[in-house]
N, C-alpha and C positions, 0 to 999 in steps of 0.2 A: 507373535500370536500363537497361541495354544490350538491343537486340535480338539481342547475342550471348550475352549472359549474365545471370544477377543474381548482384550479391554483395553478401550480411550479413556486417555488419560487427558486431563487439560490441562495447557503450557505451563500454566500456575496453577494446582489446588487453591480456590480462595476462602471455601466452605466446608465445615464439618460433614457434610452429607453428600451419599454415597445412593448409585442407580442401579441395581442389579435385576438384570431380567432371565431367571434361570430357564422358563418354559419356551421361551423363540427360537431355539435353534430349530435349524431345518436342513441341514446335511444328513440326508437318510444314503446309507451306505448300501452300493448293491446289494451285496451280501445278506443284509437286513433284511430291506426288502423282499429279497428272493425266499426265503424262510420265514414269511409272513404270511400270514392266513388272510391281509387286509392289503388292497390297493392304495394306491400311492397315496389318492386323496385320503380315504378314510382312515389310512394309521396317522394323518397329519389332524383329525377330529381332536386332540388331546394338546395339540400346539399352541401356546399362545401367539399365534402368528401375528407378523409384522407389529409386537408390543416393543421392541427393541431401537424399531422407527422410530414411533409414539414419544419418546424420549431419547430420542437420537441428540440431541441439541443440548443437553446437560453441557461437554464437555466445553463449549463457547460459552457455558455460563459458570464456569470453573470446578465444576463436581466431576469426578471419575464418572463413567458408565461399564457397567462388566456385566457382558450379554453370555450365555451359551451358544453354542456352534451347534452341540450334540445336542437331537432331538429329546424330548421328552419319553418317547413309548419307545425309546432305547435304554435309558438311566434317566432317573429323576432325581434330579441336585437337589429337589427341595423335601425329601425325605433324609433320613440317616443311614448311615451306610448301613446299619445291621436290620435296616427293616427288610428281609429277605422274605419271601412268600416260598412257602413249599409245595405248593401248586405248582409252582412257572420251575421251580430250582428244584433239581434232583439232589438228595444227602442233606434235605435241611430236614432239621427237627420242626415241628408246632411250637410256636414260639407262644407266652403270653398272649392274650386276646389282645387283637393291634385292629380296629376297626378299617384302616386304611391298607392294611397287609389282606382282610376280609374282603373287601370290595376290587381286591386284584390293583391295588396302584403303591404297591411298594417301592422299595428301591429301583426293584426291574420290573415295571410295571408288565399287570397279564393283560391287563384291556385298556382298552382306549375308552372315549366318551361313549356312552348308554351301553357299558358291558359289553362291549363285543372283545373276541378274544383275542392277540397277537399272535400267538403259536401253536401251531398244533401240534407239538407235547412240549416236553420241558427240557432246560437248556442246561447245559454241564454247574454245578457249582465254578470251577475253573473258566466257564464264563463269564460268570458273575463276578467274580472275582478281579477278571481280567476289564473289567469297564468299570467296576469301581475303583482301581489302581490309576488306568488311563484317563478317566474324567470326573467321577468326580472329585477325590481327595485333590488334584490339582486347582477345579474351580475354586473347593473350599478352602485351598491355601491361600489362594488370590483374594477371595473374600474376606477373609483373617487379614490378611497384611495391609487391604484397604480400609479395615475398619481400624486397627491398632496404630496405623498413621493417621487417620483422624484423631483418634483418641490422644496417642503424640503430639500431631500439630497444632490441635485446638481446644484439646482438654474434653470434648464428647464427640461421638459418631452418629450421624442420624443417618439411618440403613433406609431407602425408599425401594422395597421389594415389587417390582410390576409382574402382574398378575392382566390376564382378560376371564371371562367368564363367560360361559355362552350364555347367551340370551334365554333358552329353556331355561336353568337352573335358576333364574332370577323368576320367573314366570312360577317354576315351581313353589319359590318359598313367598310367591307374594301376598298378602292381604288380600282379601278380597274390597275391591271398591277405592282401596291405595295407589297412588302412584305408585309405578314400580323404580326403584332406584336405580342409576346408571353408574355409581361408584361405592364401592365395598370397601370400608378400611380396616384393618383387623389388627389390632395390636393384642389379642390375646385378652380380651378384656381389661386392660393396663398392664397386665403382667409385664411387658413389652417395649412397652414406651412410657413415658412419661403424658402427663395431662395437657402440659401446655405446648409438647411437642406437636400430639395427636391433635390439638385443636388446629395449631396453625394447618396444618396439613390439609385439617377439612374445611378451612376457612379459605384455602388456595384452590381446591376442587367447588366449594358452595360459591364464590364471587364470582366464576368462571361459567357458572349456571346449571352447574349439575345437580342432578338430585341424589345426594350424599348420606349413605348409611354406617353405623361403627358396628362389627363384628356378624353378622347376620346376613348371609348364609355363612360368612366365611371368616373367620378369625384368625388367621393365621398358621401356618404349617413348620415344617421344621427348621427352618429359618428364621421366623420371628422365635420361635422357640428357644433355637440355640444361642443366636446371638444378642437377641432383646435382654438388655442388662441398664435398665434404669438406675438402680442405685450405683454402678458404677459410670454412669454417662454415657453406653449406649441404647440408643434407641430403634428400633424397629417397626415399620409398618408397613403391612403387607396389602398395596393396591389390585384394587379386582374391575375393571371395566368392562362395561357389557360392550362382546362385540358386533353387534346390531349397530353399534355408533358409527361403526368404520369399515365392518365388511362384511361379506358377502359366507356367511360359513358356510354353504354348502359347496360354495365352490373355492371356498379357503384363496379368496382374492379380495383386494382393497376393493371399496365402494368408488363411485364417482366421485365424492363428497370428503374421501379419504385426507387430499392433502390441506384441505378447511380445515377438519374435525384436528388435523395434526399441527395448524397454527395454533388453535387454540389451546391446546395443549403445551405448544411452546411458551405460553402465557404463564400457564399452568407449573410447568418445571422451572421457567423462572422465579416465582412464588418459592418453590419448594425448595430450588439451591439461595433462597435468601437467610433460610432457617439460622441461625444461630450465626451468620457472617459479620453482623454489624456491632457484634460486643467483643470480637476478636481481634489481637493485638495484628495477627499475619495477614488479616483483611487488609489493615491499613498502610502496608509496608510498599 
């Protein structure tokens, strides 16, 4: 196990598809902490907390899972290493206009959820530097080697990126008079995946009884971006569940309902490691 991450593996791979949940880590380091402008609960606002659980069961149904350790509003895996903000990072230049670099959620992220700030000033480049060294080029090697042994073993990779969302942000983009949706899938508008990937995916989340959206609020980030490669047979989709289904965000704890809402979901991930297993020669060995 990585101090950037853990990853279960399952006795046999039997499936092309792959569980990665970059935003669940929750080892905030004193030191962080101490040099933080936010208490313990509130720098944890930007966490996808316990999404890691949610899909804990992947590897009994033969799919890798590869979670982060390192919290999010310390390094964000699911940006690029070079989105640096020169806000938070001392000796950066104004990069291109990066909307996401603009709203403080860069690589090193400066806020947490509704703009509040992490630091009160900014942190060495040699920082920066030094936690994109220690976490994320290791997560994204491990994430590379699990999709290229898919790609290897079965000829495609289907990447299922877990995502939560808070509950506001769904309320924000909703329709007026609409149901509001409980599941965001985001393949980048197809850039990402394939069609009949992206179906089965929302046909595993719609029979389960969710109310299931494609790319709207959320499309995918630099994960479906980087790795989403249809015409070469990997595919990518970046899951977003509101967490209103399962916990408590103000006090960043499961609901009472918690380990319910997470059978069904076990329904759910079995669905999703069925993806592309049943036309496989290694499936049936």
């Amino acid at each position: 196990m990585s101090e950037a991450f853990e990853l279960r593996r399952p006795a046999r791979q039997t499936t092309p598809v792959i569980f990665s949940s970059p935003h669940s880590g929750r080892e905030y380091s004193a030191d962080f902490l101490r040099n933080a402008l936010l208490d313990r609960l509130s720098i944890r606002s930007s966490e996808d907390a316990f999404v890691d659980r949610l899909f804990d069961m992947a590897p009994d149904l033969g799919a890798p899972l590869l979670a982060a350790r390192v919290p999010r509003a310390f390094i964000d895996l699911n940006r690029a290493s070079d989105e640096l903000d020169p806000a938070v990072i001392d000796g950066i230049a104004r990069p291109p206009h990066n909307p996401r670099i603009s709203s403080g959620l860069g690589v090193i992220p400066r806020v947490v959820a509704g703009g509040r700030a992490i630091y009160r000033g900014k942190l060495s480049l040699t920082e920066a530097e030094s936690r994109i060294t220690r976490f994320w080029h290791p997560y994204h090697h491990m994430l590379k080697t699990l999709v290229d042994e898919s790609l290897n073993g079965f000829g495609q990779a289907v990447l299922i990126d877990c995502h939560s969302m808070p509950h506001e942000a769904i309320e924000a983009h909703a329709r007026p008079g609409q149901p509001k949706p409980e599941v965001v899938l985001g393949d980048r508008f197809g850039a990402a995946a394939g069609r009949d990937v992206m179906e089965q995916v929302e046909a595993a989340f719609a029979a389960a009884g969710f109310r299931v959206v494609r790319n709207a609020p959320f499309a995918g980030a630099y994960i479906a971006q980087a790795y989403g490669r249809p015409s070469r047979g990997c595919h990518v989709i970046q899951v977003e569940i509101d967490r209103a289904l399962y916990m408590d965000e103000a006090r960043v704890i499961p609901t009472p309902g918690f380990e319910a809402f997470r059978a069904v979901m076990a329904g759910v991930v079995a669905e999703l490691a069925g993806i592309g297993r049943q036309a496989l020669p290694l499936a049936a060995e």
